[in-house]
TORVEXRO-342912 format. One record per residue: chain; x, y, z of N, C-alpha, C in turn. Coordinates in pm, 1 decimal, m for minus. Layout:
(site "A", (X, Y, Z), (X, Y, Z), (X, Y, Z)),
...
END
This chain:
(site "A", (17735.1, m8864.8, 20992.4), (17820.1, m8805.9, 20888.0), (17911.8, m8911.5, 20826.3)),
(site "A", (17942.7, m9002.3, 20911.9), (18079.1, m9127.1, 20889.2), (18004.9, m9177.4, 20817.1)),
(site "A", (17900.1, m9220.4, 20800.1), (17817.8, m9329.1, 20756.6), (17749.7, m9264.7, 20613.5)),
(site "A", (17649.7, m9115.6, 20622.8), (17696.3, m9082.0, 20463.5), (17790.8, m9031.6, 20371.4)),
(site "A", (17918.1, m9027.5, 20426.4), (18012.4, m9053.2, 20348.1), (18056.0, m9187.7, 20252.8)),
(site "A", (18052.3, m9309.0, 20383.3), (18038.1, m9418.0, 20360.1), (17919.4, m9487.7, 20242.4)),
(site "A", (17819.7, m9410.6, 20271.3), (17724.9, m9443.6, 20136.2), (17793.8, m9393.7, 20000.7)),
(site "A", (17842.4, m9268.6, 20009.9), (17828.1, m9178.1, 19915.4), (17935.4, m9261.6, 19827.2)),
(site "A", (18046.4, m9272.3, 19874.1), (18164.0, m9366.2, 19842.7), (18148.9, m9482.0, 19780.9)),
(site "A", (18022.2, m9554.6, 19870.5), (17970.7, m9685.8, 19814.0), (17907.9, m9678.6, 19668.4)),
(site "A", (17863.4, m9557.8, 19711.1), (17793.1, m9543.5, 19503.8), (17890.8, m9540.6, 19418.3)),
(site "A", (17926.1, m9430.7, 19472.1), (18075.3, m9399.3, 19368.8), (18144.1, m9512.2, 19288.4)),
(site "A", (18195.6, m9622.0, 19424.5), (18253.8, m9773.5, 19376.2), (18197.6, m9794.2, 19305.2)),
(site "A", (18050.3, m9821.7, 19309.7), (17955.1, m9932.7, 19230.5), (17936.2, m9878.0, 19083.2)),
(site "A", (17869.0, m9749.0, 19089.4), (17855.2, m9696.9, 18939.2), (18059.8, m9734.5, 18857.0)),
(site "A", (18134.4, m9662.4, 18950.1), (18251.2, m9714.7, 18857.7), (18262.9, m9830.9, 18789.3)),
(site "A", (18254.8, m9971.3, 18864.3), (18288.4, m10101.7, 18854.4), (18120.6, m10092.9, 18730.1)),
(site "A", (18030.4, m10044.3, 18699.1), (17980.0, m10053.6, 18610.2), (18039.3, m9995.6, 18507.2)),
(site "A", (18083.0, m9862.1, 18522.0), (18123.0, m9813.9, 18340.3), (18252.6, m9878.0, 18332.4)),
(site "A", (18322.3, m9911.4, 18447.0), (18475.8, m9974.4, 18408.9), (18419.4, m10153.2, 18344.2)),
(site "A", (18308.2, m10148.2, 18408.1), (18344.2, m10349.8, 18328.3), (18256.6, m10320.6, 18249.3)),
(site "A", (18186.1, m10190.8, 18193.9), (18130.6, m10224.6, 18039.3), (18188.1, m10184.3, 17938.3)),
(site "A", (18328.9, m10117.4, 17966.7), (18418.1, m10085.4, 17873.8), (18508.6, m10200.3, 17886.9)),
(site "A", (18511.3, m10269.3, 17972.3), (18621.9, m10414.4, 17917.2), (18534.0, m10498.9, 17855.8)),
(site "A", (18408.8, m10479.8, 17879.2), (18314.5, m10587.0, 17805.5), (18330.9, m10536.2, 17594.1)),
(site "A", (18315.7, m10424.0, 17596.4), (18310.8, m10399.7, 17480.9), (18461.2, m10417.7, 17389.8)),
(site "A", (18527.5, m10335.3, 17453.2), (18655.1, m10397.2, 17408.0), (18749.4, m10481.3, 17362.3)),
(site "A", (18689.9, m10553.0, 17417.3), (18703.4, m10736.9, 17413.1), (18627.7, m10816.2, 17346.1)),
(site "A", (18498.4, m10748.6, 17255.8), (18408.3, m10818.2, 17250.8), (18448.9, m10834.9, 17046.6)),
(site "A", (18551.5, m10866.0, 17042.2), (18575.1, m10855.4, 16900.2), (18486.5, m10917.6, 16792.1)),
(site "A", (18359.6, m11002.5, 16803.3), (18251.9, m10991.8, 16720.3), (18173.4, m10871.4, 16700.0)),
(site "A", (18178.9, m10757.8, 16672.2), (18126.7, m10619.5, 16717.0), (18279.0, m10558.7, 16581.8)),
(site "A", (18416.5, m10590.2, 16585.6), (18450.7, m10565.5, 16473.9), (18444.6, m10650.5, 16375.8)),
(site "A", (18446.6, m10773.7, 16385.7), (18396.3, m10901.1, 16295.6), (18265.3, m10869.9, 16201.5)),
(site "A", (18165.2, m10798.8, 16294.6), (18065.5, m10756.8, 16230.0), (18071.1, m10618.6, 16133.7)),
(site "A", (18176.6, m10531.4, 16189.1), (18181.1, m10394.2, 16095.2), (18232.9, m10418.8, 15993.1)),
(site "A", (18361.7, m10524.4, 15964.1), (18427.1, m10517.7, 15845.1), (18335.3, m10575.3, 15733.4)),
(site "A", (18207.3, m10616.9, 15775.1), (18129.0, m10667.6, 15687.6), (18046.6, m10560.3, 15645.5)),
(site "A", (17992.1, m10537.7, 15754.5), (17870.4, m10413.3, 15769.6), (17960.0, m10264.1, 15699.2)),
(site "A", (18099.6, m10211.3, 15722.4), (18113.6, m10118.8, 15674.5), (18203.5, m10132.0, 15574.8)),
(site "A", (18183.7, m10248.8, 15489.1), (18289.0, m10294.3, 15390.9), (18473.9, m10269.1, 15405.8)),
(site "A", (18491.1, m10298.4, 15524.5), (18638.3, m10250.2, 15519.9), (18759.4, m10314.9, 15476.8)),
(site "A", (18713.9, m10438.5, 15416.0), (18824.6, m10538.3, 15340.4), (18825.6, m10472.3, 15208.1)),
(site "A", (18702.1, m10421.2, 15132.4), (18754.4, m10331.1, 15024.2), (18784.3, m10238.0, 14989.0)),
(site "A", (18791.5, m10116.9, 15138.7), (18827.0, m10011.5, 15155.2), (19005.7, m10066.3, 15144.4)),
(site "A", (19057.2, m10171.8, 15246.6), (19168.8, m10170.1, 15276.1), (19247.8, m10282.7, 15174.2)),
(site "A", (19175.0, m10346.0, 15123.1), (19179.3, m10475.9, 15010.3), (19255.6, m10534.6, 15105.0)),
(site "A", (19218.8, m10610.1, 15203.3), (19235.3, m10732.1, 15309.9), (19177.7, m10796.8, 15295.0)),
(site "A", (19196.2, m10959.5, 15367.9), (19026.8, m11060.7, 15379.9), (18995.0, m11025.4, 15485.0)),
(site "A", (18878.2, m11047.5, 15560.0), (18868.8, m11031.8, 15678.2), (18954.9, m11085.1, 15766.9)),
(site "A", (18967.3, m11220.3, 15740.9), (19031.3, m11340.8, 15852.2), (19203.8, m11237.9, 15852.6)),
(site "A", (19245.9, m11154.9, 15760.1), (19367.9, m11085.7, 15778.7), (19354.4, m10964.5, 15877.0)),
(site "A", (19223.2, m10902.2, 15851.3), (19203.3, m10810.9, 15973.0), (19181.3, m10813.7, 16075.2)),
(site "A", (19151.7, m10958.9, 16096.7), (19087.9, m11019.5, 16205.1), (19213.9, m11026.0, 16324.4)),
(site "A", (19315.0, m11130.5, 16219.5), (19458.0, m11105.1, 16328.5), (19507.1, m11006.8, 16327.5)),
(site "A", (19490.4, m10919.6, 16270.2), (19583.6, m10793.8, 16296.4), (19489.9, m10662.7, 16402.1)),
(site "A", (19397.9, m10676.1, 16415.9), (19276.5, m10640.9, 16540.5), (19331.2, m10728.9, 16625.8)),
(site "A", (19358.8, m10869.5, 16633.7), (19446.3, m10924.3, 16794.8), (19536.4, m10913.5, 16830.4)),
(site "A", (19627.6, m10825.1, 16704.3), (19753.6, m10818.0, 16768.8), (19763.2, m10657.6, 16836.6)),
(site "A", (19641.7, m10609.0, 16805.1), (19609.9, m10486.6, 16861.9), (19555.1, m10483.5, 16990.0)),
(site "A", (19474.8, m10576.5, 17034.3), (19375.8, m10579.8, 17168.5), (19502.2, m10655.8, 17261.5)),
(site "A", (19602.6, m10757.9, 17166.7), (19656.0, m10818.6, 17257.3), (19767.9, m10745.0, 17360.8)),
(site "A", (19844.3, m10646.2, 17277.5), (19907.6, m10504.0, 17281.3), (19859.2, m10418.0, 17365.7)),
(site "A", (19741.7, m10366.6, 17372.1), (19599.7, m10309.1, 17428.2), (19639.8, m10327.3, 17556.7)),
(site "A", (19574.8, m10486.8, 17572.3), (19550.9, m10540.3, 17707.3), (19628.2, m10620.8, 17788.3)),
(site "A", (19758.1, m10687.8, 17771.7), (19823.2, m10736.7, 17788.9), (19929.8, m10626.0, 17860.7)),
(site "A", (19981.5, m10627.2, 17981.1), (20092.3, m10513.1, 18034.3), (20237.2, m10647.7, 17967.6)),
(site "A", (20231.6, m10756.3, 17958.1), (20400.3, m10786.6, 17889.8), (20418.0, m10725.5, 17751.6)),
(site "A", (20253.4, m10744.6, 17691.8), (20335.6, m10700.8, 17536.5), (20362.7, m10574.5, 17533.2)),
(site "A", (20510.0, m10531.8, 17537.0), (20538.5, m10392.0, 17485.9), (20579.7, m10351.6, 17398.6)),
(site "A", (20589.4, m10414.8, 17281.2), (20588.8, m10347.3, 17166.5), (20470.6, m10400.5, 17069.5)),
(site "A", (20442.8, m10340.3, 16999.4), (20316.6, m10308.9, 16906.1), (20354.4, m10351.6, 16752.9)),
(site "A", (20379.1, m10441.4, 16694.1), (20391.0, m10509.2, 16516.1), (20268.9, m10550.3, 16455.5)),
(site "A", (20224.2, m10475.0, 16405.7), (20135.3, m10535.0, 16283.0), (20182.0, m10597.9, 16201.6)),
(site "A", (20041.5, m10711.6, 16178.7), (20115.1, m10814.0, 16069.0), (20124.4, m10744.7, 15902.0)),
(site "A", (20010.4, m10693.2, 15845.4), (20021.4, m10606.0, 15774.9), (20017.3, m10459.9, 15743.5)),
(site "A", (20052.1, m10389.3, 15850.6), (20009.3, m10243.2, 15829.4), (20169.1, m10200.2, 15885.4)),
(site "A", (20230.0, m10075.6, 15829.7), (20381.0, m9971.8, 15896.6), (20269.8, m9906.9, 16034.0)),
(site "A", (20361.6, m9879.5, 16072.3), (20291.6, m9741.6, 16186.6), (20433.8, m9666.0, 16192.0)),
(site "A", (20391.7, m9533.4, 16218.2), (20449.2, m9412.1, 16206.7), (20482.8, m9439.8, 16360.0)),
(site "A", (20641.5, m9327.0, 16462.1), (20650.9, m9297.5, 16568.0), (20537.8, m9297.5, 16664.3)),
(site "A", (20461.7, m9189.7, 16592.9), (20334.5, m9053.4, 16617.2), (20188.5, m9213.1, 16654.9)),
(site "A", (20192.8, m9268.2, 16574.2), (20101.5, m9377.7, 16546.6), (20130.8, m9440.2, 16664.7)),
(site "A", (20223.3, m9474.1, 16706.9), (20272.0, m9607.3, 16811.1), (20241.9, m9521.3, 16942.2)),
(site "A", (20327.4, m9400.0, 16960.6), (20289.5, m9340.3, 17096.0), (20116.3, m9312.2, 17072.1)),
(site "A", (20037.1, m9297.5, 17015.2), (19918.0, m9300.0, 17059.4), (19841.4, m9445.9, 17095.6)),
(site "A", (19892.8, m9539.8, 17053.3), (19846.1, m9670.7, 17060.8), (19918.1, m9705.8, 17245.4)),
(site "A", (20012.6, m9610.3, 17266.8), (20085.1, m9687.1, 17372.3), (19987.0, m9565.3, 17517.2)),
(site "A", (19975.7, m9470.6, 17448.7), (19865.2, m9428.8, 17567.7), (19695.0, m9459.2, 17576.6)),
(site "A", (19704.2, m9533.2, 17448.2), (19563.0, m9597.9, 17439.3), (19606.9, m9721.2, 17564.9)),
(site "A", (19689.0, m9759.2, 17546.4), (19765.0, m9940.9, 17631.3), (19709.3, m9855.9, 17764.7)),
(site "A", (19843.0, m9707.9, 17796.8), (19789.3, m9678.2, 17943.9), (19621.6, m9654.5, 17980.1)),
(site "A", (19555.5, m9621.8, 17889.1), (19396.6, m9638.9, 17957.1), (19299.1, m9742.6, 17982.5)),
(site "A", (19372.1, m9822.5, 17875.1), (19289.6, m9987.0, 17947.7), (19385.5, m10063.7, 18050.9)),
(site "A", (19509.1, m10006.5, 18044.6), (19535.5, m10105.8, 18217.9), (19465.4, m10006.0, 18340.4)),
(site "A", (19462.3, m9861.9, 18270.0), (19352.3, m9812.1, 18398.5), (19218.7, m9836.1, 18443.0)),
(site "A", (19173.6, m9858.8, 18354.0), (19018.8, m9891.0, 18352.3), (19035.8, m10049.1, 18408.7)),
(site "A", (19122.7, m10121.6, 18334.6), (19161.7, m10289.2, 18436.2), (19121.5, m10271.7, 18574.7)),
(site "A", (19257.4, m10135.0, 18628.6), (19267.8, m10164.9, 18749.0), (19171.8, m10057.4, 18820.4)),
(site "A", (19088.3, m10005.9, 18788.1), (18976.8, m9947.9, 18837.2), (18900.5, m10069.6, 18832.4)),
(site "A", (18863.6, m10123.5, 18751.1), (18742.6, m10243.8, 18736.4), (18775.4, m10344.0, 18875.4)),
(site "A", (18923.7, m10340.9, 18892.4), (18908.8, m10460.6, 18992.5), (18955.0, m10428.2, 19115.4)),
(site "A", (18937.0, m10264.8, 19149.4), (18985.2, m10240.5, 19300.7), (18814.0, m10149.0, 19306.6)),
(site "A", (18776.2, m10136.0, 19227.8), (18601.6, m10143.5, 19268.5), (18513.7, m10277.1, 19238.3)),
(site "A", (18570.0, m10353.0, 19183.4), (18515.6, m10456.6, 19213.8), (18499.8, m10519.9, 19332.6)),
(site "A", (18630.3, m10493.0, 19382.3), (18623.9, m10540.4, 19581.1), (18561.2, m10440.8, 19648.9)),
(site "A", (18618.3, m10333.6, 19615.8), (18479.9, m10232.4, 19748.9), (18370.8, m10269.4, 19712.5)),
(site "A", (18290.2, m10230.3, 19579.0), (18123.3, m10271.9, 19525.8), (18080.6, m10381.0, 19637.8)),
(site "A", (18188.8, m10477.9, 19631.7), (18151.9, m10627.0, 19644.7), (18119.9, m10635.5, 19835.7)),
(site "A", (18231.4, m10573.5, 19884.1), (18208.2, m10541.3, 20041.3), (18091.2, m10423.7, 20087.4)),
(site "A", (18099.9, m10319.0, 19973.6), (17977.2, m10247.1, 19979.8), (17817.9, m10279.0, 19976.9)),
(site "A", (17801.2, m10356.0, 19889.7), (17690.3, m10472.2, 19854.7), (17664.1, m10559.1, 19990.6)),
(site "A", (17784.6, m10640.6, 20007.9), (17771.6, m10728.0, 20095.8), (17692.4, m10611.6, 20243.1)),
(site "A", (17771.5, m10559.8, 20285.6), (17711.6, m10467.5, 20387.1), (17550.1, m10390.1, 20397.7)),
(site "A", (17490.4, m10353.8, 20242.7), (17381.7, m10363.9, 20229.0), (17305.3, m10449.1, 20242.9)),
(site "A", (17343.9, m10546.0, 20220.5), (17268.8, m10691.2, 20224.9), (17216.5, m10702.0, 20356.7)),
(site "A", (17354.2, m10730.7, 20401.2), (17309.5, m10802.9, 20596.6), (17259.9, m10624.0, 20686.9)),
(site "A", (17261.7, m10542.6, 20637.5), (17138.0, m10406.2, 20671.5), (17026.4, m10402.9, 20649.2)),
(site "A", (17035.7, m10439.3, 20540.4), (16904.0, m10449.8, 20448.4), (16882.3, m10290.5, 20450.1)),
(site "A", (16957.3, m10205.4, 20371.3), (16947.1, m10087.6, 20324.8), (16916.9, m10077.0, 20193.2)),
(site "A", (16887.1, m10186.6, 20066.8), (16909.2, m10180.8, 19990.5), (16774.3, m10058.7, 19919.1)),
(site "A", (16705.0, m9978.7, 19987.7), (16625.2, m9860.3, 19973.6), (16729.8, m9787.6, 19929.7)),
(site "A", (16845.7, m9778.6, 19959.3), (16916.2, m9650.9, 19968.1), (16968.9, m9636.7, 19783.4)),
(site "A", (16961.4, m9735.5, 19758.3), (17018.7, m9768.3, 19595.3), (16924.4, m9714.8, 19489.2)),
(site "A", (16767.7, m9756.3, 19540.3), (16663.5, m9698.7, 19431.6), (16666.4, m9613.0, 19400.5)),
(site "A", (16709.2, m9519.3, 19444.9), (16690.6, m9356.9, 19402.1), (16822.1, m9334.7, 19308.8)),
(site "A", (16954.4, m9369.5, 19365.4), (17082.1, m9318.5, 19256.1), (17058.4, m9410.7, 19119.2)),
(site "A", (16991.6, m9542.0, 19168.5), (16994.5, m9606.0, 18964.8), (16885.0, m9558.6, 18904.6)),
(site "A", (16785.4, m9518.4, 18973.3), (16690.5, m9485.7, 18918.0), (16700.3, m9314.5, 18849.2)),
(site "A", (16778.2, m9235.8, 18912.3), (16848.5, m9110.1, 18903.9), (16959.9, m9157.2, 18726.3)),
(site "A", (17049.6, m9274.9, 18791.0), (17138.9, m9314.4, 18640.0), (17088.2, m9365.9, 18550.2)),
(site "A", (16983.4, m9403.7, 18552.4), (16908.1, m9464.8, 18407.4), (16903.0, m9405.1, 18311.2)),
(site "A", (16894.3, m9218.2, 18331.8), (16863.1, m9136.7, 18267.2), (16993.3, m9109.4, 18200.7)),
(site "A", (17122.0, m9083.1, 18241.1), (17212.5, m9076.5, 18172.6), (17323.6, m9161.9, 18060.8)),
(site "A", (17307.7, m9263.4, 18096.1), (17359.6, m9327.1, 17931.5), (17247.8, m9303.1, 17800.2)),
(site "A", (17107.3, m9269.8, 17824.6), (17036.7, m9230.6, 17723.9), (17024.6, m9064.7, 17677.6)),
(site "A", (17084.2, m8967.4, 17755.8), (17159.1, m8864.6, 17711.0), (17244.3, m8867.5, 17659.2)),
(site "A", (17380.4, m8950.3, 17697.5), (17502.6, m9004.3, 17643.2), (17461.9, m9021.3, 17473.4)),
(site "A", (17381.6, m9120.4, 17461.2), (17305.4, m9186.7, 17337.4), (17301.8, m9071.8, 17252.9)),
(site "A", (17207.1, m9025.1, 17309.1), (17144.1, m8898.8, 17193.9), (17220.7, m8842.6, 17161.3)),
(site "A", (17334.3, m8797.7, 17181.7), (17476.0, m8684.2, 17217.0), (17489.1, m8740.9, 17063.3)),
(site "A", (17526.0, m8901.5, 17070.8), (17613.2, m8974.4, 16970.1), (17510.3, m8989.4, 16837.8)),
(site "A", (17384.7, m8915.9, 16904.1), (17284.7, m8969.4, 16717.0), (17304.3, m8852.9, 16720.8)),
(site "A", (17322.1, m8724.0, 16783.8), (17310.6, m8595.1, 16734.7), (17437.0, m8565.8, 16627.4)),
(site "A", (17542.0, m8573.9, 16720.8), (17658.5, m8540.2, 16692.2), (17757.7, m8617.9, 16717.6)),
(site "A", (17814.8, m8762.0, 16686.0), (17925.1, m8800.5, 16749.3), (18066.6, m8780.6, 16686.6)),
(site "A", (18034.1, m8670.8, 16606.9), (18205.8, m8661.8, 16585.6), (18283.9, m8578.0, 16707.6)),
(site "A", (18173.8, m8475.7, 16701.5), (18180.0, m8369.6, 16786.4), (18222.0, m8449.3, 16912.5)),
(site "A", (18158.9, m8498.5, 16957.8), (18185.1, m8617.3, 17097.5), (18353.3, m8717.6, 17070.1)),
(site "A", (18324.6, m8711.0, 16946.3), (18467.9, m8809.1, 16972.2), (18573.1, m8731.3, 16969.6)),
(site "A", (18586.1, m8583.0, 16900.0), (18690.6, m8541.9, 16917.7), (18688.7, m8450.0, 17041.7)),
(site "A", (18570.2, m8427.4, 17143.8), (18598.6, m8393.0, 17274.3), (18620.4, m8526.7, 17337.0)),
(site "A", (18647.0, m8630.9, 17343.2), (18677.7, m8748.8, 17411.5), (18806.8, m8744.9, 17375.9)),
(site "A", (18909.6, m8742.6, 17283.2), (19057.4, m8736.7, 17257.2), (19107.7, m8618.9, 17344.6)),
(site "A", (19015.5, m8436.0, 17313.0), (19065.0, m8333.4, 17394.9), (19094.1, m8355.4, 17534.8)),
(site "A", (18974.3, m8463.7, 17577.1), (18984.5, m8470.9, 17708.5), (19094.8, m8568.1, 17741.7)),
(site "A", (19142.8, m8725.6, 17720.0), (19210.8, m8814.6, 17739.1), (19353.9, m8783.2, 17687.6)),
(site "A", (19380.0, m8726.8, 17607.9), (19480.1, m8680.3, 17525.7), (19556.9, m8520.9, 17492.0)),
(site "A", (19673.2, m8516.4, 17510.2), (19695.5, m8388.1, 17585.1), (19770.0, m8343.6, 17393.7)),
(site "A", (19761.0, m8432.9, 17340.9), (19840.2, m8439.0, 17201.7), (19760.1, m8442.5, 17040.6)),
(site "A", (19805.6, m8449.9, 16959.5), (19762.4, m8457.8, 16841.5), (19762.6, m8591.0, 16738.3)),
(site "A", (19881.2, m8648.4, 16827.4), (19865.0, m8817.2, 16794.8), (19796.6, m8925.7, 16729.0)),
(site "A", (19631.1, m8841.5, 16825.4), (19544.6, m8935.3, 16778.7), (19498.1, m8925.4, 16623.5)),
(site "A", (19549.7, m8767.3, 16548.1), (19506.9, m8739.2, 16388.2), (19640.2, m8857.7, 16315.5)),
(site "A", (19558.5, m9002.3, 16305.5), (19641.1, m9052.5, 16227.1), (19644.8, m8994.8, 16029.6)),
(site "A", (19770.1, m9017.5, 16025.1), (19752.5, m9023.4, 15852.4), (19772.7, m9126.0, 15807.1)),
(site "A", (19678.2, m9172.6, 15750.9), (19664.0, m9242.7, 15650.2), (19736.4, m9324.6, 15594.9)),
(site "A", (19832.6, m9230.7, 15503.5), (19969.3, m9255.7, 15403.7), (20114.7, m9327.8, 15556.7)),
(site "A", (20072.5, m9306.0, 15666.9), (20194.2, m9342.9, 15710.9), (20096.6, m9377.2, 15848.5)),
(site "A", (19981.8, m9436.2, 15843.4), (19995.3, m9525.4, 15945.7), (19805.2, m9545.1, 15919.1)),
(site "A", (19864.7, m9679.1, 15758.8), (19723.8, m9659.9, 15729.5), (19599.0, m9799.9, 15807.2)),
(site "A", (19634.6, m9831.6, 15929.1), (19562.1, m9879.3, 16033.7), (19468.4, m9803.0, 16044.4)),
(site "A", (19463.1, m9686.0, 16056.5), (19322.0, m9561.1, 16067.7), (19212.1, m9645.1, 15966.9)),
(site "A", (19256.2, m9678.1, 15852.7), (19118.6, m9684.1, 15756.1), (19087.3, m9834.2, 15801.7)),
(site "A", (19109.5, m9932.5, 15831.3), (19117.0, m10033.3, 15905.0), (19043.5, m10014.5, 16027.8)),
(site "A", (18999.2, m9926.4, 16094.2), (18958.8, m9896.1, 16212.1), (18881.5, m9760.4, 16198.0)),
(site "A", (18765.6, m9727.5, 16102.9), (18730.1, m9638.2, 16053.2), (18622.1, m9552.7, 16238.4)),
(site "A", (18559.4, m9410.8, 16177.7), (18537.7, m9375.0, 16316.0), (18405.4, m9430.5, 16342.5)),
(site "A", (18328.0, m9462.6, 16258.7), (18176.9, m9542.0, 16268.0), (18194.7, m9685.5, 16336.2)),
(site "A", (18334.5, m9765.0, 16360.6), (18372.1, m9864.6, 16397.4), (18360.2, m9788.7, 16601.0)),
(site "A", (18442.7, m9656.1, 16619.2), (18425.6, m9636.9, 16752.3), (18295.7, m9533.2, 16774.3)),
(site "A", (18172.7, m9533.5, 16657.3), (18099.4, m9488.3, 16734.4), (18005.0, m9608.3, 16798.7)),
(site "A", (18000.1, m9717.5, 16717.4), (17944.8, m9857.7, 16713.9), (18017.2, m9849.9, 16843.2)),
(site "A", (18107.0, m9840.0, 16915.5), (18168.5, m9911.1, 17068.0), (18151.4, m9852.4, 17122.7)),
(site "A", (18100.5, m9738.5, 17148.6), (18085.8, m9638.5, 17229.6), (17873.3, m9671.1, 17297.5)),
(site "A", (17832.6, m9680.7, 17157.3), (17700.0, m9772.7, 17147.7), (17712.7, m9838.1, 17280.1)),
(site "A", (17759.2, m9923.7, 17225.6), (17729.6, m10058.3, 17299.8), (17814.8, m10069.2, 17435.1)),
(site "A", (17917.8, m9981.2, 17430.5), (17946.0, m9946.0, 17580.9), (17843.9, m9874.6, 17667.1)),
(site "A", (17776.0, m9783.5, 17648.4), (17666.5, m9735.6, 17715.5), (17491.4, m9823.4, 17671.0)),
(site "A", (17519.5, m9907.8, 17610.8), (17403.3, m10055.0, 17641.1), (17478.6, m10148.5, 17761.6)),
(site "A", (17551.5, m10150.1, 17751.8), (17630.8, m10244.4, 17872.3), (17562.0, m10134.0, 18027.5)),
(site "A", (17621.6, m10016.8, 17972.2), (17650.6, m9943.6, 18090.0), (17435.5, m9936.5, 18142.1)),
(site "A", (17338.5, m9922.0, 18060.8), (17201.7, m9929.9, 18085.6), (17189.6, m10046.8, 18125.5)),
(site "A", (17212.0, m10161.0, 18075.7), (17142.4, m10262.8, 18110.6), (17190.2, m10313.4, 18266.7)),
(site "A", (17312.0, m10307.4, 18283.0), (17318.2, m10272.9, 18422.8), (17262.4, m10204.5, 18540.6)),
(site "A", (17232.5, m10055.4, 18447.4), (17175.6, m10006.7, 18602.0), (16988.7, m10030.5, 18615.0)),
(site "A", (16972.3, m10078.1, 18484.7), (16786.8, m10070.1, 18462.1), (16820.5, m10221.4, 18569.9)),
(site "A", (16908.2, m10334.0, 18561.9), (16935.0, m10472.4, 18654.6), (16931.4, m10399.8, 18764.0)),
(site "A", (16998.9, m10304.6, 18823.3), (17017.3, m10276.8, 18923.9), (16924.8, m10157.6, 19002.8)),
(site "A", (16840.7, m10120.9, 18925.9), (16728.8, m10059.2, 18940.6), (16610.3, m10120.2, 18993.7)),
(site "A", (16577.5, m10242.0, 18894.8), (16466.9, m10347.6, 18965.1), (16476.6, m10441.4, 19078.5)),
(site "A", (16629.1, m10466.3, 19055.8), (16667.7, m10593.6, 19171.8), (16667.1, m10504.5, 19307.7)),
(site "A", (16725.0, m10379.7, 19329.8), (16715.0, m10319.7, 19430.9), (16602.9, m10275.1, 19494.9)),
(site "A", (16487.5, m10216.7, 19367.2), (16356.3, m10187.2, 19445.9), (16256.8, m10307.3, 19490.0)),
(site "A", (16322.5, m10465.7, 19428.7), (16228.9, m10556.2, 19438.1), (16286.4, m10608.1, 19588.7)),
(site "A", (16404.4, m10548.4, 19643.6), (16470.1, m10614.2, 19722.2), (16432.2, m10508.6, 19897.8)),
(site "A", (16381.7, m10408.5, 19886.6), (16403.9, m10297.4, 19892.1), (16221.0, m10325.4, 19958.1)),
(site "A", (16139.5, m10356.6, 19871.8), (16019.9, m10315.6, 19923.4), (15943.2, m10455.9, 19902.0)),
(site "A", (15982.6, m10537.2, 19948.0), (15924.4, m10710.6, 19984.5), (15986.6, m10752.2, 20078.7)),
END
């Protein structure tokens, strides 16, 4: 019983430390907005150059991700009260996801290790091979419907209304249009596949040789 608990736990870690480091991967990955302001014309939506949106997207991630910076200035955009407290509980979910990423990074890592010198690594084929299937549900959700998805992703994270920026008083929204977070959401669940399809083969190749 001690021991499948101990598995069960071990998954748990591991799948986390996957969706937690493919959401810092994406996040961070600011060629991905480099590419939208081109791809979804947003310098002439907002009449910026890019290279102006460019710093003002770092002074956002830096804000984001950084726990010293606590206050939030754009170089060219106002933000409203309403605007800032949603940016500042956006701050609280990436130092959570941080510190999820790196207190499952050490269990994964002791969890792993312990598979190793067992040589249990059978026990893994079945749950990635089981998760493969779900970031490509995820997917479809977002070609079906992703508005629908994004505004149950605020219902759920967000207990407020915050996140309905306006425009006229905190016009960063058009700067950060929603095709910009369905594009991250993308490629957060490509992070999150290509991981477990890695961790799918390496385990069964490890597993049955």
């Amino acid at each position: 019983m001690k021991e499948k608990v101990f598995h069960v736990v071990g998954m748990i870690s591991l799948f986390l430390f996957i969706v937690s480091l493919s959401i810092v991967l994406t996040i961070n990955l600011t060629p991905l907005y480099a590419f939208d302001i081109d791809y979804l014309k947003i310098s002439q939506n907002v009449g910026l150059s890019k290279e102006t949106l460019m710093e003002n997207y770092r002074v956002l991630l830096n804000y984001l991700n950084l726990p010293w910076v606590t206050e939030l200035n754009f170089l060219d955009f106002p933000s409203s009260e309403s605007g800032l407290f949603h940016f500042y509980e956006v701050k609280r979910l990436f130092i959570l996801d941080y510190v999820i990423a790196m207190i499952t990074a050490v269990s994964s890592f002791f969890y792993l290790r312990y598979i190793k010198k067992n040589k249990l690594f059978w026990k893994l084929v079945r749950p990635f091979q089981v998760a493969i299937a779900v970031p490509f549900v995820v997917l479809f959700m977002i070609a079906v419907s992703f508005d629908q998805l994004f505004v149950a992703f605020h219902k759920v994270f967000f207990n407020n209304d915050a996140w309905l920026f306006n425009p006229s008083t905190d016009p960063i929204i058009l700067a950060l249009p929603e095709t910009f977070f369905m594009h991250c959401f993308i490629l957060a669940f490509v992070f999150i596949e290509l991981q477990i399809i890695f961790g799918y083969f390496y385990t069964k190749r490890k597993a049955f040789h």
